[in-house]
ZAROLO-64491 format. One record per atom (N, C-alpha, C): x, y, z; atom name; residue in three letters. Coordinates in steps of 0.2 Angstrom, whole numbers, plus 5000, padded with zeros to 4 digits. Each point is the difference from the previous one (the first is absolute). Layout:
BEGIN
<atom><X>X</X><Y>Y</Y><Z>Z</Z><atom>CA</atom><type>Ala</type></atom>
...
// end
This chain:
BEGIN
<atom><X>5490</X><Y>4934</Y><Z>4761</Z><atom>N</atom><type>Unk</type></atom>
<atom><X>5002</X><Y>4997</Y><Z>4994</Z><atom>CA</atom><type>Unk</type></atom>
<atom><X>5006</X><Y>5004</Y><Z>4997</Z><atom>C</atom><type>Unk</type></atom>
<atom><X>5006</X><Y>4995</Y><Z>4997</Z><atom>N</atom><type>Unk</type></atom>
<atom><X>5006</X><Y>5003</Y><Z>4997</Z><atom>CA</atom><type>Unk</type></atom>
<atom><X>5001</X><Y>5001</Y><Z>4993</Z><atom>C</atom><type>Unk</type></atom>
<atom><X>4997</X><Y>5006</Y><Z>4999</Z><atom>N</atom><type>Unk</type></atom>
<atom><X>5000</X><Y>5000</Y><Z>4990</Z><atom>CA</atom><type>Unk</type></atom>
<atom><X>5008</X><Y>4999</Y><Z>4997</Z><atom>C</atom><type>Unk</type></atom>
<atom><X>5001</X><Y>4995</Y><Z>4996</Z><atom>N</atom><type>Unk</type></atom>
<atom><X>5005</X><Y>4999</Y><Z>4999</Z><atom>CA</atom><type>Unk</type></atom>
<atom><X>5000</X><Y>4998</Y><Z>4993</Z><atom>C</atom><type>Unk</type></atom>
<atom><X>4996</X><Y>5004</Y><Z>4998</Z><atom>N</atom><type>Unk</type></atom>
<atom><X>4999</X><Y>4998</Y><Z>4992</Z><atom>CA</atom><type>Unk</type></atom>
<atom><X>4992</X><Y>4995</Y><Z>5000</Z><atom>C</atom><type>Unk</type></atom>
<atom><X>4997</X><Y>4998</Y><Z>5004</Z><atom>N</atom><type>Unk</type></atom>
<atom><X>4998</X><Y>4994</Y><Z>5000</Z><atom>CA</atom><type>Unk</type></atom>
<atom><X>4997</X><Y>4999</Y><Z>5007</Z><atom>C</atom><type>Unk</type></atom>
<atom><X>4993</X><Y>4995</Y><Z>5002</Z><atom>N</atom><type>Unk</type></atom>
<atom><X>5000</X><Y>5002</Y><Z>5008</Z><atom>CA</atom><type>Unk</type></atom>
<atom><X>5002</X><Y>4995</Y><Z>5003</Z><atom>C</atom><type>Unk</type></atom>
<atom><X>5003</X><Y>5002</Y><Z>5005</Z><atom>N</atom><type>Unk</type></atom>
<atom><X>5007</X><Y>4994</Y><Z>5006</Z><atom>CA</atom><type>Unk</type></atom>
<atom><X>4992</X><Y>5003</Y><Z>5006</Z><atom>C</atom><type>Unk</type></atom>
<atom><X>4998</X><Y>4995</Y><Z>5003</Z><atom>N</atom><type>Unk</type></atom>
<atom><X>4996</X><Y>5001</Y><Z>5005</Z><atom>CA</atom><type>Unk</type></atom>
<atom><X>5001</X><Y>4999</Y><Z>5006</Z><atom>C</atom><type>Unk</type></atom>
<atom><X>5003</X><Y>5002</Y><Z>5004</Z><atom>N</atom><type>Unk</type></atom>
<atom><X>5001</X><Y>4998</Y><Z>5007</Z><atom>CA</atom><type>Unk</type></atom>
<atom><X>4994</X><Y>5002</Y><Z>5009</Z><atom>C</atom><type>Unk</type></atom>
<atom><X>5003</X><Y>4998</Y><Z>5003</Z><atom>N</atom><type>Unk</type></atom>
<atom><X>4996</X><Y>5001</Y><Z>5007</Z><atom>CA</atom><type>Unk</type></atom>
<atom><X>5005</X><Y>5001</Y><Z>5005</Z><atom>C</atom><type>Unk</type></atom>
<atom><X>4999</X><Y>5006</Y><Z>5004</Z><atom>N</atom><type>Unk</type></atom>
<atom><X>5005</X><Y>5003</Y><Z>5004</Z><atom>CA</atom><type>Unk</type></atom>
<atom><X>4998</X><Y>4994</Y><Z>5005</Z><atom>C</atom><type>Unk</type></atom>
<atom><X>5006</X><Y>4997</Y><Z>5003</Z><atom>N</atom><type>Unk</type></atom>
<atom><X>4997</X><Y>4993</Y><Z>5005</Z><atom>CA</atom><type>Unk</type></atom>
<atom><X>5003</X><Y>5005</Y><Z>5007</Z><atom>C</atom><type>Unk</type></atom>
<atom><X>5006</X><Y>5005</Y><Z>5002</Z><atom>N</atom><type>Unk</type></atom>
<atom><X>5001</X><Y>5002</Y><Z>5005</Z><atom>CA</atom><type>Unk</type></atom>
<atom><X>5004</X><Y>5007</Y><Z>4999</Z><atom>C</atom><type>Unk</type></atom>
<atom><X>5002</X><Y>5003</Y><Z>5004</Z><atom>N</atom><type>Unk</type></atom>
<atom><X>5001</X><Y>5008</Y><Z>5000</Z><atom>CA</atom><type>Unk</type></atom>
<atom><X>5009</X><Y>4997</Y><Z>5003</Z><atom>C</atom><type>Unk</type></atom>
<atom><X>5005</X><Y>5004</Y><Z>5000</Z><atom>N</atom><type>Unk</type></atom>
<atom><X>5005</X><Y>4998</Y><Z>5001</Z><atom>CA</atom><type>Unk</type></atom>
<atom><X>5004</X><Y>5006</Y><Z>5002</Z><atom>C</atom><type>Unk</type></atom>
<atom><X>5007</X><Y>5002</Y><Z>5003</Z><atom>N</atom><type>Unk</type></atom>
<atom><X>5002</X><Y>5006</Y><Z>5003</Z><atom>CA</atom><type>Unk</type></atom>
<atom><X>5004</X><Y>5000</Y><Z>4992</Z><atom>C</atom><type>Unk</type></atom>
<atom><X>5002</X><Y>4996</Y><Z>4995</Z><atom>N</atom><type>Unk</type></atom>
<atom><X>5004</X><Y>4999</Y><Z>4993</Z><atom>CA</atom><type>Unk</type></atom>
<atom><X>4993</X><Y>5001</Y><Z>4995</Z><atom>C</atom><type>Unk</type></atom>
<atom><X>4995</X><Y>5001</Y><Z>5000</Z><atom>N</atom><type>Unk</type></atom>
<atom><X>4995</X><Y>5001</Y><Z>4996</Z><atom>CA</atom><type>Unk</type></atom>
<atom><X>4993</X><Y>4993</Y><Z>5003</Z><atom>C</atom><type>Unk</type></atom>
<atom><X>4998</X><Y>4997</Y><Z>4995</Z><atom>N</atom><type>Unk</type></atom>
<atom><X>4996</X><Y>4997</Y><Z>4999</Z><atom>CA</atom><type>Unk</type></atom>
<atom><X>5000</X><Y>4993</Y><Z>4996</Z><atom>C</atom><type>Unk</type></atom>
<atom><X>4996</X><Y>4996</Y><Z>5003</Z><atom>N</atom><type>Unk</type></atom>
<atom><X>5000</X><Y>4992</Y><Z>5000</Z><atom>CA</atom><type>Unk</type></atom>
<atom><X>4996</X><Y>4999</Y><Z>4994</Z><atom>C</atom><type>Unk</type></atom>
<atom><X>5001</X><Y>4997</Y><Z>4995</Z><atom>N</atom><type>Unk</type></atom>
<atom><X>4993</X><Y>5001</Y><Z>4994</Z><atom>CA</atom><type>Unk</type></atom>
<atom><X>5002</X><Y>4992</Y><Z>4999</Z><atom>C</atom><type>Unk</type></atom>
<atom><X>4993</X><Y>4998</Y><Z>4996</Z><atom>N</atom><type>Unk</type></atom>
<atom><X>5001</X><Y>4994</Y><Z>4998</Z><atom>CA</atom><type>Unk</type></atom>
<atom><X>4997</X><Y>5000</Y><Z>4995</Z><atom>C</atom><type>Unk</type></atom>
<atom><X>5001</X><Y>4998</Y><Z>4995</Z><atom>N</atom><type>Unk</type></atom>
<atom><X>4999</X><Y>5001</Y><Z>4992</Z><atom>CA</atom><type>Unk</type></atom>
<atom><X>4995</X><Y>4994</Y><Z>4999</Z><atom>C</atom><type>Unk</type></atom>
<atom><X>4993</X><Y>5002</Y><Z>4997</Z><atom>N</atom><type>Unk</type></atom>
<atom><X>4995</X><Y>4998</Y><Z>4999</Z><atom>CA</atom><type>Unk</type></atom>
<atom><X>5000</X><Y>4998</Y><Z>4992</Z><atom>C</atom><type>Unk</type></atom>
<atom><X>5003</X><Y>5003</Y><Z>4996</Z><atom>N</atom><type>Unk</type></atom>
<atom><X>4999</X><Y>5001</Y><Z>4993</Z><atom>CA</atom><type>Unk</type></atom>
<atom><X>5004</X><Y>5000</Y><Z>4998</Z><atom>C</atom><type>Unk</type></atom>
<atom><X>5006</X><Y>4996</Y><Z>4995</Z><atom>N</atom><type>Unk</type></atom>
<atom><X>5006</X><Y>5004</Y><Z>4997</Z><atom>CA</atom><type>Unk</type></atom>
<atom><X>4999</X><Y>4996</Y><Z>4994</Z><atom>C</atom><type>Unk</type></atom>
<atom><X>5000</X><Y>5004</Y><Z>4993</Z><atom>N</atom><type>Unk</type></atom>
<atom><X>5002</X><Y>5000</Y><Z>4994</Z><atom>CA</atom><type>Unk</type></atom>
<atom><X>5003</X><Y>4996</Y><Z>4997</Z><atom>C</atom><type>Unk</type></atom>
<atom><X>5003</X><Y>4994</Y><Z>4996</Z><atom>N</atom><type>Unk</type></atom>
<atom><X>5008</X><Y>4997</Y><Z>5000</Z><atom>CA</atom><type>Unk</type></atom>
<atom><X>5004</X><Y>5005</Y><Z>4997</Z><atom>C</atom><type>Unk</type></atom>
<atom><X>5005</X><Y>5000</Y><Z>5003</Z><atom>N</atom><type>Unk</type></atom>
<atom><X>5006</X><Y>5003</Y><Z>5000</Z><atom>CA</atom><type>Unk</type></atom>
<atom><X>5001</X><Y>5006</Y><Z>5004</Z><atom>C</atom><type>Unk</type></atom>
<atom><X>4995</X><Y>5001</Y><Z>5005</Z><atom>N</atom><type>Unk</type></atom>
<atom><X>5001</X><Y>5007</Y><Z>5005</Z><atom>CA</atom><type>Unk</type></atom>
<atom><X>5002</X><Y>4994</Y><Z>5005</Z><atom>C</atom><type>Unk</type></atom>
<atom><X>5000</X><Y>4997</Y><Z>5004</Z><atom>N</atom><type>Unk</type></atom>
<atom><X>5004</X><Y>4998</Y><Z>5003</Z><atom>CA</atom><type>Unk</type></atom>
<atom><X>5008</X><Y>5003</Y><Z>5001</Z><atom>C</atom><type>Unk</type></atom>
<atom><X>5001</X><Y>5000</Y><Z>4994</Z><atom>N</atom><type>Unk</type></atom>
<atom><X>5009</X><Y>5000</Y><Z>5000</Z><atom>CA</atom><type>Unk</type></atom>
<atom><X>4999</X><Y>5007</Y><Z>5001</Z><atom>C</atom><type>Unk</type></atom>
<atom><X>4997</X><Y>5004</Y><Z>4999</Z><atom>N</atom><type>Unk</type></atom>
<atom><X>4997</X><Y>5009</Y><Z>4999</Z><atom>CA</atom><type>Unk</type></atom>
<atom><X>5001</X><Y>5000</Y><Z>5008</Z><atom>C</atom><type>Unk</type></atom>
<atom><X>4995</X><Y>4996</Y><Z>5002</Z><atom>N</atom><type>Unk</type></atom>
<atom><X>4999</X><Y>5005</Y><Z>5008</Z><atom>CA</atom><type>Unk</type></atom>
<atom><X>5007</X><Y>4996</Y><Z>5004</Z><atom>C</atom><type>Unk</type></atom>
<atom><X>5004</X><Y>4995</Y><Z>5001</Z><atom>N</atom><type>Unk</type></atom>
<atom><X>5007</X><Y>4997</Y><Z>5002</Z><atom>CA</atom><type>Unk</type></atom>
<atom><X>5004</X><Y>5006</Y><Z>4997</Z><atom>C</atom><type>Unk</type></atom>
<atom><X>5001</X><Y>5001</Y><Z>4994</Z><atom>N</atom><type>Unk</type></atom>
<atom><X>5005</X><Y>5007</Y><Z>4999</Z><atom>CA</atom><type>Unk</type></atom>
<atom><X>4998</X><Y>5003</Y><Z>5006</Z><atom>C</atom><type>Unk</type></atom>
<atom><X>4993</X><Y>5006</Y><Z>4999</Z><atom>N</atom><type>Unk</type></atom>
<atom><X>5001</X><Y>5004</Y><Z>5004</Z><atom>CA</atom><type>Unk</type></atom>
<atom><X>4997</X><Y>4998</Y><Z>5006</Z><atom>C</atom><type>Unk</type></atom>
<atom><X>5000</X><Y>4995</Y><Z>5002</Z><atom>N</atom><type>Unk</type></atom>
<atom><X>5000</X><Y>5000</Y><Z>5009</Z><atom>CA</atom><type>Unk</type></atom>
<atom><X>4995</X><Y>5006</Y><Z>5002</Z><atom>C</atom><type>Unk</type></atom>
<atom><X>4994</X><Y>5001</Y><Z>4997</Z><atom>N</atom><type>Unk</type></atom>
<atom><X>4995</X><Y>5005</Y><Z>5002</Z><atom>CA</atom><type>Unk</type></atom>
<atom><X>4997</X><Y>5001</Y><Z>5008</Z><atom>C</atom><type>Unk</type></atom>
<atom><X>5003</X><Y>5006</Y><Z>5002</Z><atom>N</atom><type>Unk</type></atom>
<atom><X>4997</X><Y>5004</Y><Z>5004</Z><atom>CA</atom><type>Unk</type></atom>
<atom><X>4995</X><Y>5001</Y><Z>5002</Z><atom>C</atom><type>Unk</type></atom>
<atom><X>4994</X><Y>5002</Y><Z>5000</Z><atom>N</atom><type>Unk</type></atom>
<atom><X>4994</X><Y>5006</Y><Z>5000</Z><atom>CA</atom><type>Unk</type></atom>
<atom><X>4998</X><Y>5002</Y><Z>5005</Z><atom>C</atom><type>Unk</type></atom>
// end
């Protein structure tokens, strides 16, 4: 889970040598444009 104020719920779909694959289960309106900014890593 990515606390961003609010819960963005995803699922790590694969492991990567640039981080990790996630696929977002859950998103709030208007985190969308929130996780596109930051092009989140984890």
């Amino acid at each position: 889970m990515v606390n961003a104020g609010g819960r963005v719920l995803c699922k790590v779909m694969e492991k990567t040598e640039e981080g990790y694959l996630l696929r977002y289960t859950s998103v709030p309106p208007g985190y969308d444009s929130w996780i596109r900014e930051r092009r989140l890593n984890i």
